[in-house]
C-alpha positions as CSV (number, residue, x, y, z in Angstrom):
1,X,46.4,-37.4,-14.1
2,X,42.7,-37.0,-13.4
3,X,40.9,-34.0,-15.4
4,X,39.5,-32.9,-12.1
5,X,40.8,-31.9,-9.0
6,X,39.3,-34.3,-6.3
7,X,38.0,-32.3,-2.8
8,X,39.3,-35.5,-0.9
9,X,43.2,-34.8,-1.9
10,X,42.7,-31.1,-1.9
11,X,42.0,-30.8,1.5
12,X,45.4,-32.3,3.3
13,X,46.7,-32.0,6.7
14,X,50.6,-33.2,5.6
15,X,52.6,-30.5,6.8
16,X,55.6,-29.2,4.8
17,X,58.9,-30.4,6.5
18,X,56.8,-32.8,8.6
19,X,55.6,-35.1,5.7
20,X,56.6,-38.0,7.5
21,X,55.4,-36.8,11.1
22,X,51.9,-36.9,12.8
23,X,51.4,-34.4,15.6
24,X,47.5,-34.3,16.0
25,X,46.1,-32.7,19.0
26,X,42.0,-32.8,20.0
27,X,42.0,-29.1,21.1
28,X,42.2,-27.7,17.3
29,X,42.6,-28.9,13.8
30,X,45.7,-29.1,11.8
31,X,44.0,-26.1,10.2
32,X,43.8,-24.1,13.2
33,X,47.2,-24.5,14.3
34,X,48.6,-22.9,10.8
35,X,46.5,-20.0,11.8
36,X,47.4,-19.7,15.5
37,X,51.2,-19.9,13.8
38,X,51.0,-17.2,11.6
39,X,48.9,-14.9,13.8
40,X,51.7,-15.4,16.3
41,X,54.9,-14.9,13.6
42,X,57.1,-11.9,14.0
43,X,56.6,-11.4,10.1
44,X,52.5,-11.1,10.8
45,X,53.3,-8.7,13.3
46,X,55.3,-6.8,11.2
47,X,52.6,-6.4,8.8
48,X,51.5,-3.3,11.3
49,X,54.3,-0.9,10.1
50,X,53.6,-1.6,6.2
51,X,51.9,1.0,4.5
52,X,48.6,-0.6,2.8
53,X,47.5,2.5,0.0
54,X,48.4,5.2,2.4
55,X,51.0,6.3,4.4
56,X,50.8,4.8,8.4
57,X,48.4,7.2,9.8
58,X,49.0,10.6,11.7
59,X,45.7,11.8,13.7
60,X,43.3,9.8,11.5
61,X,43.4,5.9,11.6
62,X,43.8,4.2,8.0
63,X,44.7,0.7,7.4
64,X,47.8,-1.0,7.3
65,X,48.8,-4.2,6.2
66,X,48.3,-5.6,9.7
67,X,44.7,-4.9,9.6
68,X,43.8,-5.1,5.6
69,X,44.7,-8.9,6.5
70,X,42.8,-9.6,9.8
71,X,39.6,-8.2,7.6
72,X,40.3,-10.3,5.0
73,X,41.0,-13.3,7.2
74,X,37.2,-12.9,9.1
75,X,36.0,-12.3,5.7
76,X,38.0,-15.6,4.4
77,X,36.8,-17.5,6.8
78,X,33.1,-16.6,6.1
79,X,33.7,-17.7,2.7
80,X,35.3,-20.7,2.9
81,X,32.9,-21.9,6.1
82,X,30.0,-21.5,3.6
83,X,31.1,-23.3,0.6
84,X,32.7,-26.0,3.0
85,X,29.5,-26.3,3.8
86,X,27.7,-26.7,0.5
87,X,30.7,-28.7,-1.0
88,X,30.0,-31.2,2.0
89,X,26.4,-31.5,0.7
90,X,27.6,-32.0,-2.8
91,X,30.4,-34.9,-1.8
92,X,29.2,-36.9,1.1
93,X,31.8,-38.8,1.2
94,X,34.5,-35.7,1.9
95,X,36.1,-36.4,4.7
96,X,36.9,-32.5,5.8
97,X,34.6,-30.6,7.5
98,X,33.1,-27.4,6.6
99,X,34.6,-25.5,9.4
100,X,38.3,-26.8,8.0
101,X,37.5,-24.8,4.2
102,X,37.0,-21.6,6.8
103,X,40.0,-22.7,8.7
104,X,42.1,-23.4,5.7
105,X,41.0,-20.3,4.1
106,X,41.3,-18.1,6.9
107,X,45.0,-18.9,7.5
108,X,46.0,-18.4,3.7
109,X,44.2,-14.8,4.1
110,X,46.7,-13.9,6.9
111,X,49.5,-14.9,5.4
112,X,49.0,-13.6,1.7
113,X,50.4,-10.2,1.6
114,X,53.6,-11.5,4.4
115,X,55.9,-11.3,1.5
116,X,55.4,-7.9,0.6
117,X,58.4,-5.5,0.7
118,X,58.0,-2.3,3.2
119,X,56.0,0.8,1.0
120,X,52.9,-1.8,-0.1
121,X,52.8,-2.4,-3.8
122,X,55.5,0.9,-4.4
123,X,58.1,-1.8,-3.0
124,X,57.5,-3.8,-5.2
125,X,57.3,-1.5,-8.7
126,X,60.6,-0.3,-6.8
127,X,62.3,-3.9,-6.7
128,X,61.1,-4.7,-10.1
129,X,62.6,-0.9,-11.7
130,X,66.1,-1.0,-9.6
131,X,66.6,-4.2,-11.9
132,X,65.2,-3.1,-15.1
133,X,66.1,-0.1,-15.4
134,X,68.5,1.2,-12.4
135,X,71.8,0.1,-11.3
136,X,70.6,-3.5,-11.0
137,X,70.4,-4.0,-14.7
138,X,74.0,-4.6,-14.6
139,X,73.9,-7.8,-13.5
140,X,71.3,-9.6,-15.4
141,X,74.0,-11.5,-17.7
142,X,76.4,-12.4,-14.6
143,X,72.7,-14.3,-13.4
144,X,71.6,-15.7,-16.5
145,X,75.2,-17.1,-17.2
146,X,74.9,-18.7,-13.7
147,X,72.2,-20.3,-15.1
148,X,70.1,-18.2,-12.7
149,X,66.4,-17.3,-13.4
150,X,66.8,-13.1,-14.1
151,X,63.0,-13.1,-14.6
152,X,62.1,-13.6,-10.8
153,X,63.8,-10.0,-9.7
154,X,63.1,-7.7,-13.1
155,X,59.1,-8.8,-12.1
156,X,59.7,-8.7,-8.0
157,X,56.2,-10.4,-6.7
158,X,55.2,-10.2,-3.3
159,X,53.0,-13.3,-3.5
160,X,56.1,-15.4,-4.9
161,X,58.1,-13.9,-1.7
162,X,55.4,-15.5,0.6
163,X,56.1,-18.5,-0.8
164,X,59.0,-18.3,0.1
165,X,59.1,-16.6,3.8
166,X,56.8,-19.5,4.6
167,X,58.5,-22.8,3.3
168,X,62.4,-21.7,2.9
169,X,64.4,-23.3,5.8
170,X,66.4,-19.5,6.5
171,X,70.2,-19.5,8.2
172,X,68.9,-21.0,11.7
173,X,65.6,-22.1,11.6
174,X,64.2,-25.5,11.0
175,X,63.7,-27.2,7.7
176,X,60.1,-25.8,6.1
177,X,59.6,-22.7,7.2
178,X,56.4,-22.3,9.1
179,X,55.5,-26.0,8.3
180,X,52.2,-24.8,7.4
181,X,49.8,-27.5,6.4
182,X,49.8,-28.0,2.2
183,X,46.6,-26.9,1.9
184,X,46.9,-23.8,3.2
185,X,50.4,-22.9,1.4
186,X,48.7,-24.0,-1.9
187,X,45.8,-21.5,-1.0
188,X,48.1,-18.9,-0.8
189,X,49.6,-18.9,-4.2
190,X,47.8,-16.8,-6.5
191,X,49.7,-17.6,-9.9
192,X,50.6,-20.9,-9.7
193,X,53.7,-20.9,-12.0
194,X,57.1,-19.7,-12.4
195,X,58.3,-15.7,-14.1
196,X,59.1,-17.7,-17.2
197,X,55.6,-18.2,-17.9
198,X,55.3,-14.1,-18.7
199,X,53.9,-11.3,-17.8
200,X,54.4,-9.3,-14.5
201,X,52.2,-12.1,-11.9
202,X,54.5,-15.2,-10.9
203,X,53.7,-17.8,-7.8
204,X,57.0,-19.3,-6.9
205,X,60.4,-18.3,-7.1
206,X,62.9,-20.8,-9.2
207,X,64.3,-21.9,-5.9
208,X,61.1,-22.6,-4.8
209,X,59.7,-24.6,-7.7
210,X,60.3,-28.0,-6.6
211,X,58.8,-27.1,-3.2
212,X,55.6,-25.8,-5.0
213,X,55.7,-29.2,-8.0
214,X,56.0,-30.7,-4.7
215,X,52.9,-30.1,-2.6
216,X,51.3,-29.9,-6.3
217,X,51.8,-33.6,-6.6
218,X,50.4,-34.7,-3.4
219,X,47.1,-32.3,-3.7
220,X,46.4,-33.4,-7.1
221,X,46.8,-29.6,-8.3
222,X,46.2,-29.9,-12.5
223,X,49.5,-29.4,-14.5
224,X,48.3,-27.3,-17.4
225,X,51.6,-26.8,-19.1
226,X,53.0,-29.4,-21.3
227,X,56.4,-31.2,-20.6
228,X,59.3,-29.4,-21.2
229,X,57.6,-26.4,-20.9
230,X,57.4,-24.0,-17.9
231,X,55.4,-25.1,-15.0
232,X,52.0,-24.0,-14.9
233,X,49.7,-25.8,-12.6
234,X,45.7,-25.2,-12.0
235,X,44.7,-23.3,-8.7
236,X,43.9,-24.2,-5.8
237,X,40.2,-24.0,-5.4
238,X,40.8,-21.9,-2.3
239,X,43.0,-19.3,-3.7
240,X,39.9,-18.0,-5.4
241,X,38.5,-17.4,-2.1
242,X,41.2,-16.0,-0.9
243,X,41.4,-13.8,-4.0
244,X,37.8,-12.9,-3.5
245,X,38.6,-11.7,0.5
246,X,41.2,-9.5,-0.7
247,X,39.8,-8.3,-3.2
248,X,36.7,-7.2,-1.4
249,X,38.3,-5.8,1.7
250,X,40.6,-3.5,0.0
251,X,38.0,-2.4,-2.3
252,X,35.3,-1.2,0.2
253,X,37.9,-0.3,2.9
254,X,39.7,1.8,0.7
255,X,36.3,3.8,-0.3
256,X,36.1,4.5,3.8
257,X,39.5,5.2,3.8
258,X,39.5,7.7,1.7
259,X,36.1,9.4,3.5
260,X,37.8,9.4,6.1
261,X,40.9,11.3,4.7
262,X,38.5,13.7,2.9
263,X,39.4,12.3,-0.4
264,X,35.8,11.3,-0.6
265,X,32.9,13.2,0.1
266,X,30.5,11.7,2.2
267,X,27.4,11.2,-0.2
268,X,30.4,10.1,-2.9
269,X,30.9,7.1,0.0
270,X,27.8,6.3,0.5
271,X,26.1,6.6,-3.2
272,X,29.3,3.7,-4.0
273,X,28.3,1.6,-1.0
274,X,24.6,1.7,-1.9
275,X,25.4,0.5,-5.1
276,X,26.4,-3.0,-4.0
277,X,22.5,-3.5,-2.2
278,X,19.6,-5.0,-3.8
279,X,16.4,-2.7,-4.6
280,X,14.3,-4.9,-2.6
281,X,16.7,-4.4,1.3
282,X,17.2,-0.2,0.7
283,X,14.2,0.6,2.1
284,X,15.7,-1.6,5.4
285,X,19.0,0.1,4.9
286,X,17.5,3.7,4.5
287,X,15.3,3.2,7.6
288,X,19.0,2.0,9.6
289,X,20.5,5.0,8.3
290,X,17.8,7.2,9.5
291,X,18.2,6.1,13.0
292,X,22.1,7.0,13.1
293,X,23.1,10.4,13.4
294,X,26.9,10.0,13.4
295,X,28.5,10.5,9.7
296,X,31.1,8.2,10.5
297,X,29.1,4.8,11.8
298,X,26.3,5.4,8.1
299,X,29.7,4.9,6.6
300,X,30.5,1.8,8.9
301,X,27.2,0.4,8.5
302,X,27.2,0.8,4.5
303,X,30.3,-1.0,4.5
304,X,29.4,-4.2,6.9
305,X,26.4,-4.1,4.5
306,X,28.1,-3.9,0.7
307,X,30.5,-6.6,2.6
308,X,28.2,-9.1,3.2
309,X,26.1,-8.6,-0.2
310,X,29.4,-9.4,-1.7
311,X,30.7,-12.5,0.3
312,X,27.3,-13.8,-0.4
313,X,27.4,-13.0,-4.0
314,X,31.2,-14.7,-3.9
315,X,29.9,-17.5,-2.4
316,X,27.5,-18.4,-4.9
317,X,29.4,-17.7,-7.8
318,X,32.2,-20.0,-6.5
319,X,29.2,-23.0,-6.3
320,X,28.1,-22.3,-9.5
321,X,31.5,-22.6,-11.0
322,X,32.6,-25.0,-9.3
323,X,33.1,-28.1,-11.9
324,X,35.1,-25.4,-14.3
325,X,37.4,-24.7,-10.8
326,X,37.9,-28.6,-10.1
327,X,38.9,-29.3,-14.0
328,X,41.0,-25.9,-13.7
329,X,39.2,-24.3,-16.7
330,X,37.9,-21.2,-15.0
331,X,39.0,-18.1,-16.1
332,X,39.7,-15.3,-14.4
333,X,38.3,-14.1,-10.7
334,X,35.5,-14.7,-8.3
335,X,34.6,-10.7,-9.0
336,X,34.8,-10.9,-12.1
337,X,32.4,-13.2,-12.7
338,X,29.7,-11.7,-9.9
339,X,26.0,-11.4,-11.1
340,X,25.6,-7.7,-12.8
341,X,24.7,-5.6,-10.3
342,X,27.8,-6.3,-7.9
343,X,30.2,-6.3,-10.7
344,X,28.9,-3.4,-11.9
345,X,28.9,-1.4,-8.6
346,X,32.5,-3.1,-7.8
347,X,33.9,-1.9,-11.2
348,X,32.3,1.9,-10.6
349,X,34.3,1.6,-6.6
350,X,37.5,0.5,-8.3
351,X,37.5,3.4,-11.0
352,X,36.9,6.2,-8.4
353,X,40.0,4.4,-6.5
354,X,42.4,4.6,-9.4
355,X,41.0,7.9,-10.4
356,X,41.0,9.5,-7.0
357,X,42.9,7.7,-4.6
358,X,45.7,5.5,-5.8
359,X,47.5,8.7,-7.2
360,X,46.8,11.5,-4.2
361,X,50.2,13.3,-3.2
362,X,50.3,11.1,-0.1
363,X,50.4,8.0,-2.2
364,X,52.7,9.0,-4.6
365,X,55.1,10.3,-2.1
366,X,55.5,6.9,-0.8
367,X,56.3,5.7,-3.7
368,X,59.0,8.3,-4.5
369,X,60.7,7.5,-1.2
370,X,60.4,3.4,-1.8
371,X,62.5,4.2,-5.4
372,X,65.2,6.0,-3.7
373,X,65.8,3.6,-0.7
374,X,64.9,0.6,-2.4
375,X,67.8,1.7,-4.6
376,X,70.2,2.8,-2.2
377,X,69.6,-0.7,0.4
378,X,69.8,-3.2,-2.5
379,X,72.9,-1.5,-4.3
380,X,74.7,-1.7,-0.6
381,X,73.6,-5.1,0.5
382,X,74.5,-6.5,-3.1
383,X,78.5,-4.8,-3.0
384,X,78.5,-6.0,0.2
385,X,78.6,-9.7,-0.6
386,X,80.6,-9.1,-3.6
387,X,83.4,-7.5,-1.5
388,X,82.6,-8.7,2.1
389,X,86.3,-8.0,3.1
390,X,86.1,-4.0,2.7
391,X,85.8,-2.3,6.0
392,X,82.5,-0.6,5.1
393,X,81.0,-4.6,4.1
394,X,82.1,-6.1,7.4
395,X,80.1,-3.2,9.4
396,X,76.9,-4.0,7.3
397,X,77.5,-8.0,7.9
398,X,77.8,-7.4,11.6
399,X,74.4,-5.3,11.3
400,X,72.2,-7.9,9.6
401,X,70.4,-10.7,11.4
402,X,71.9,-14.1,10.7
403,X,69.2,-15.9,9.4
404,X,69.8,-13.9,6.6
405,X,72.4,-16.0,5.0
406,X,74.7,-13.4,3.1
407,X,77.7,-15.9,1.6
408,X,76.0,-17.3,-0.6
409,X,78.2,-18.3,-4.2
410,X,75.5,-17.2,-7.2
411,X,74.6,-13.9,-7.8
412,X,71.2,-15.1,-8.1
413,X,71.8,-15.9,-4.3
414,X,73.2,-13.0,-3.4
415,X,70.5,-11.1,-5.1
416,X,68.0,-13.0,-3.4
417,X,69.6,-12.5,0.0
418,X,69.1,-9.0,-0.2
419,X,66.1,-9.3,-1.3
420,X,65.4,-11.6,1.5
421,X,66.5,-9.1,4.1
422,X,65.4,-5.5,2.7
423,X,61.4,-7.4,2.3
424,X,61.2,-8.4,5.9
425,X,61.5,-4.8,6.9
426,X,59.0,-2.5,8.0
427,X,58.8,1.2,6.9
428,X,59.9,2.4,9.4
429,X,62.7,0.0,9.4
430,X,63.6,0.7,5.7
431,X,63.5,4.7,6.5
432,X,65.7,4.3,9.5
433,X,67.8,2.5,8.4
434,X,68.5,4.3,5.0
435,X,68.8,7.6,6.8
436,X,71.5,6.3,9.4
437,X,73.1,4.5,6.7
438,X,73.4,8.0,4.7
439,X,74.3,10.0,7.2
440,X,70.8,12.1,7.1
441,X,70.5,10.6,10.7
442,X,73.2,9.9,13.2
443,X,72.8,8.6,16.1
444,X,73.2,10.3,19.3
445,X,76.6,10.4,20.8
């Protein structure tokens, strides 16, 4: 294989599920039509009852997953529509357009947090503890005698779960999941290799391995691991614009956030948001400011403008790596390697979060509750397909939708069936359903 990934195979329209099918309409791109999919999913809606850093808002609105990933989908977009654009310049011969990189990248952006459990990233330390050290732990050797990969529970990752939601053919539905264009899938996956490579970050499941080798193959996506060795393939060049999105939005959005929530003070907001804006456009920005009298639209305007100083930062870091990206020798992220002054003021934002807003009572408080019903649903759902002939068993398998195929003959599957079920919920879902299943909440009679 080639040293360097080539922009021509990169950008692909094959559709997983549909290799063999051609639907193309002259009203949108293959591109747009993975993004008018997802936007229209019942797991993308969803997203609007899953808690983001805190919990779903009272009197004062706060994001939720819903809207963390329509920001970071306009903000994808921007990305990827300007380095389409210089990539075009760079490769004549491309056949894509620049408008399909924004397309592409746009639709990955919506879809990359749909595999995450209900309680944000809680769920998923939650998942992860309940098999390492809860009740789960007692059946790691019944899954690893199965020949079953224990790694992809004990390290629960919502980005390998997306994965999954989006190409698994569930109990009922149609072969491929979403049949989302390869492109855009491979854009999605962050950590393109399986929990046997280490550490707590994975990209596919094992039962989704071939699927992702598969779409690999066709895109020309580097294998970096030796034979015989656990896969481990080179990114996708899009996944680091993806990254970027993400990792912007949550970063800025969090600091208003957490004004608004009176975490932060409102010169603490602003002096972190100034940060991210050259010497030479303050005056401009001051002069803005000056003219607008409300507290909460200086905040606003701060953040549309630290935003864009950093998508435009992203998007010429990403040009100037962009050989070490193709031959999948670039380390690390897009923010990580920003010029000075925006990775400084983006590592001085992310130290107030983690020092004053990713442990506030409110947070933490969701994550106590996600430990307890995390527990409580996957102990259930697990006994229940060990001993489906009980009477309590056969009122839970009545109760759970039947896509949600709950026969299956490893543990590993039944694990993964539960799993399956309890991460499609919302929080809401996952509360009320825990309380009625306790007793705490009855219903009315």
């Amino acid at each position: 294989m080639s040293n360097k990934m080539d922009w021509q195979s990169l950008i692909s329209d094959y559709r997983f599920g549909l290799e063999s099918h051609s639907q193309k309409q002259e009203s949108r791109t293959d591109f747009q039509r993975d993004y008018d999919r997802l936007i229209f999913s019942a797991p993308f809606r969803r997203l609007q009852n899953k808690t983001q850093v805190f919990p779903l808002p009272g009197k004062i609105f706060v994001h939720n997953r819903l809207t963390h990933s329509l920001e970071v989908s306009c903000l994808g977009r921007s990305l990827g529509t300007q380095v389409g654009r210089e990539v075009g310049k760079r490769h004549p011969d491309l056949q894509a357009d620049h408008a399909d990189f924004g397309a592409i990248v746009s639709a990955a952006c919506l879809a990359h947090d749909m595999g995450n459990p209900p309680f944000g990233h809680a769920g998923e330390r939650a998942i992860s503890a309940y098999f390492t050290e809860g009740k789960g732990v007692r059946w790691q050797q019944q899954v690893q005698d199965e020949g079953g990969r224990w790694e992809d529970f004990a390290n629960f990752e919502g980005n390998a779960n997306a994965l999954r939601l989006l190409t698994h053919g569930f109990k009922g539905r149609r072969e491929g999941g979403y049949v989302l264009t390869y492109s855009t899938i491979a854009s999605i996956v962050k950590y393109p290799y399986t929990s046997l490579h280490g550490g707590e970050k994975f990209g596919f499941f094992e039962s989704e391995e071939a699927s992702y080798g598969k779409i690999a193959k066709q895109l020309g996506l580097i294998k970096l691991s030796p034979d015989g060795a656990p896969c481990v393939y080179a990114r996708h060049p899009l996944v680091y614009l993806v990254e970027a999105a993400d990792d912007i939005c949550y970063q800025i959005m969090d600091l208003e956030d957490a004004y608004k929530l009176k975490i932060l003070s409102l010169d603490e907001c602003k002096r972190l948001m100034q940060a991210f804006i050259p010497e030479e456009r303050q005056q401009h920005v001051n002069d803005v400011l000056g003219k607008v009298s409300d507290q909460n639209e200086q905040v606003a305007y701060l953040r549309s403008v630290a935003i864009g100083q950093l998508v435009t930062a992203a998007t010429a870091t990403f040009l100037a790596h962009e050989e070490e990206i193709l031959s999948g020798t670039f380390a690390g992220s897009l923010i990580q390697s920003l010029p000075e002054r925006e990775r400084a003021a983006y590592a001085r934002a992310r130290q107030v979060a983690f020092d004053r807003i990713y442990f506030t009572k409110e947070v933490l408080d969701i994550e106590f509750a996600g430990f307890r019903i995390f527990e409580y649903l996957l102990d259930t759902l697990i006994e229940v397909q060990l001993k489906p002939d009980n009477a309590y068993s056969k009122l839970w398998l009545r109760r759970i939708p039947e896509q949600y195929d709950m026969h299956r003959d490893t543990m590993y599957g039944k694990i993964q069936s539960a799993l399956d079920y309890i991460s499609g919920m919302t929080d809401v879902y996952a509360l009320d359903l825990y309380r009625k299943f306790t007793g705490m909440s009855l219903p009315a009679i």
